[in-house]
N, C-alpha and C positions, 0 to 999 in steps of 0.2 A: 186855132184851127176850127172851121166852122164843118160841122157833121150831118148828115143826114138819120134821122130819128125814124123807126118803124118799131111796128109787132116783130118780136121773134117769132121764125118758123121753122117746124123740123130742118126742111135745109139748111138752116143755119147753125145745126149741132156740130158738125167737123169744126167749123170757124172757132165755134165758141170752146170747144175743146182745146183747140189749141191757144188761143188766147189764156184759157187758163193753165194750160201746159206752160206756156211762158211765163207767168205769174210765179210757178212756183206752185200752185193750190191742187191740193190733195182731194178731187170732191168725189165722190161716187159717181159709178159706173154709168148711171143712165141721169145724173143729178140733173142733166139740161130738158131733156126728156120729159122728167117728172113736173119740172118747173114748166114745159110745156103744154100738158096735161090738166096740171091745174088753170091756167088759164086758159084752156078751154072750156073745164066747167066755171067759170067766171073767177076762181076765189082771189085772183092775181093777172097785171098786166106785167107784158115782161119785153120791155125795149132793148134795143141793139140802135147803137149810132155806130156808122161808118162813112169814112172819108171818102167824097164822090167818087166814081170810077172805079172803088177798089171792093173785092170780094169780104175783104179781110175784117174784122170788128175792131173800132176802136176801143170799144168801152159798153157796158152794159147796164141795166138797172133792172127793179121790179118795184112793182106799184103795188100795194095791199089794201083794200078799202075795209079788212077787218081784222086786225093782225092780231096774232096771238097774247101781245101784251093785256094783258086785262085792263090798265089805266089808257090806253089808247082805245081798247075796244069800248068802254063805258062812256067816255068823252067825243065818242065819235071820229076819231083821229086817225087819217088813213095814213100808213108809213111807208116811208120808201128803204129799200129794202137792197142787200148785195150789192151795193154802186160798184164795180168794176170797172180799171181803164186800166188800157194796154200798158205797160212801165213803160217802152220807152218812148209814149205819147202823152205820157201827164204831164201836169207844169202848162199846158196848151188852151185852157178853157172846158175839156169834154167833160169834166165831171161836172162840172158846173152846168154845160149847156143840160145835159142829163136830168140836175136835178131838176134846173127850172123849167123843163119839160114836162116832169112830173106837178109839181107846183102849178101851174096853169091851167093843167089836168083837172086837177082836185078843186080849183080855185072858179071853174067856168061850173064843176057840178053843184059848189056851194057850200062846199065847205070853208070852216075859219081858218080851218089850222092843219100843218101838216105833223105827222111825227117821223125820227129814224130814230137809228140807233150807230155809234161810233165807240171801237174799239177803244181800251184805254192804254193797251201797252204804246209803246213810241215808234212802230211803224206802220201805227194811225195816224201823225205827228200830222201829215198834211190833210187829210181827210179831217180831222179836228180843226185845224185851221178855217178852211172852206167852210164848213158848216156855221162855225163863229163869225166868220165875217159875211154871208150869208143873213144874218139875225137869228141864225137857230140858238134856245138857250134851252138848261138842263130841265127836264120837268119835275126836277124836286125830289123825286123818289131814289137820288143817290145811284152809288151802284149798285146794276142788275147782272144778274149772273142768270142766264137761260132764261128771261123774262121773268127772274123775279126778285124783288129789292132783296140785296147783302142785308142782314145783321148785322148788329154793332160784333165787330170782331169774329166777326165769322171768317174761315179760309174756305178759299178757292183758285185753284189754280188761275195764273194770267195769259189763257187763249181767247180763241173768238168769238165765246161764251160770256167774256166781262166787260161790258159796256157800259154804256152811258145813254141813258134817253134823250132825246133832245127834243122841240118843238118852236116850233114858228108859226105865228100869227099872224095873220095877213091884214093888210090894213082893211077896214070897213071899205063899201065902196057906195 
């Protein structure tokens, strides 16, 4: 299913509300808001794809050109960030069209490489996927919990906090 790609704008906080209301996801009060906010003062871009004609969001992303991770921040590595699509629109192409939106983005300002981050429990299962067959590979630093490398044997709980870095490199051009 092929989508149309924009800036999120205030107006588009009810949509995105219930989008995640469908989801299942527990975010704060003003959470879209906030993410709106910040990209007004530059620090993040924040895309919405929807399917022609309709008000509704399929799917969502954000773009971070200096994100919190410290090994992305020193390497220069902009991440892409919250990819969100509707559940009963995945399986369709829009996560994908999303990322490589983002990807293209990054890739015309000159940058080599993009970074994310992906869940590790199993109902990441397909988002893991996508990003491996994509070429994203681990950047090395194991698992991260809240942007910072696990310890050998360290505990922490397995929520949306335990991830996996990943990165892709773009071919030279």
């Amino acid at each position: 299913m092929k989508i149309n790609i924009c800036k999120a704008t205030l107006k588009h906080a009810p949509a995105l509300r219930r989008l995640t209301a469908n989801m299942g996801r527990n975010l704060e009060a003003h959470y879209f808001e906030e993410c709106l906010v910040r990209q007004a003062a530059g620090e993040r871009d924040f895309y919405i794809g929807q399917q022609e004609g309709s008000e509704e969001i399929a799917g969502y992303v954000m773009l971070v050109r200096e994100p919190r991770y410290q090994p992305f921040r020193r390497m220069n590595i902009p991440e892409i960030q919250d990819l969100s699509v509707s559940p009963d629109l995945r399986q369709q192409g829009i996560g994908s069209q999303l990322v490589t939106f983002c990807e293209d983005i990054v890739q015309k300002e000159g940058f080599s490489m993009i970074g994310l981050a992906v869940g590790l429990h199993a109902r990441f299962a397909p988002a893991q996927r996508l990003y491996l067959n994509r070429g994203y590979l681990p950047d090395g630093n194991g698992a991260i919990y809240d942007c910072q490398p696990m310890g050998f044997a360290e505990m922490k709980p397995l929520d949306d906090n335990f991830v996996w870095k990943m990165i892709r490199e773009f071919p030279a051009t």
